[in-house]
N, C-alpha and C positions, 0 to 999 in steps of 0.2 A: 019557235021560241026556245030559247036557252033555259034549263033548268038549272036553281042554286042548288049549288053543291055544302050550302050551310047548313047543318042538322039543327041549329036553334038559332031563327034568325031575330029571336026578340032578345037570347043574351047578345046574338052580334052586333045589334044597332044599340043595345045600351052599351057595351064597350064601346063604339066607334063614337056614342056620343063624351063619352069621358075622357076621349081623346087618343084611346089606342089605334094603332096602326090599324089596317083591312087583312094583311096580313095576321099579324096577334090574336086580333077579335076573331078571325077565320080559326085558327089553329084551336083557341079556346072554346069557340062555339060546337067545335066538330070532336070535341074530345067525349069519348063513353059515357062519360058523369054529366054531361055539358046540362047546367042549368038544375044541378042537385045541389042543393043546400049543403055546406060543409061542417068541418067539426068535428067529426067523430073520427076522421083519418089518425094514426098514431102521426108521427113527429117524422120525418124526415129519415133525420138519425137511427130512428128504430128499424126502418124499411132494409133492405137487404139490397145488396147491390143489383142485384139481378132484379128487384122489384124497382125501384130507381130505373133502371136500365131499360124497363117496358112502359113507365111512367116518360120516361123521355123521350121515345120513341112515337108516344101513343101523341107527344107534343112537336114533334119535328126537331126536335134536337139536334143538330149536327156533328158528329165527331164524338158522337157520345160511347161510339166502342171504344176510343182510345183513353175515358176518361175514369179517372179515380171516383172512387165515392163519395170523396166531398166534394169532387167537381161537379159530379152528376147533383147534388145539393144543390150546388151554387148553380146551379145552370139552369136546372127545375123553380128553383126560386128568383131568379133574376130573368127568366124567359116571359 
């Protein structure tokens, strides 16, 4: 039998139910925080490139070496 490679599969099936891709819900279920309450993260903006840079990484980002800091923004928030 195949083991899931999902670290929280109750946040994966509430994403899949709201209609995110298996992919998405994957990337998001398997992240370090996965299924810790938010909030208290500063902004974005405050984060340091290099923290962006392992935020986007820890999410599957593609191409995110070649990316500026408000791409690594837009890309973290649009992912």
């Amino acid at each position: 039998m195949e083991r899931s490679r999902i670290k929280n599969e109750e946040q994966y099936e509430a994403l899949r139910d709201k209609g995110y891709s298996k992919e998405k819900s994957a990337r998001i279920a398997n992240t370090p925080n996965a299924g810790k309450k938010g909030g208290k993260a500063k902004p974005y903006e405050d984060w340091t490139k290099d923290e962006l840079y392992e935020q986007a990484k820890n999410v599957g980002i593609e191409g995110r070496s070649k990316m500026k800091k408000d791409e690594l923004i837009q890309s973290l928030r649009t992912n």
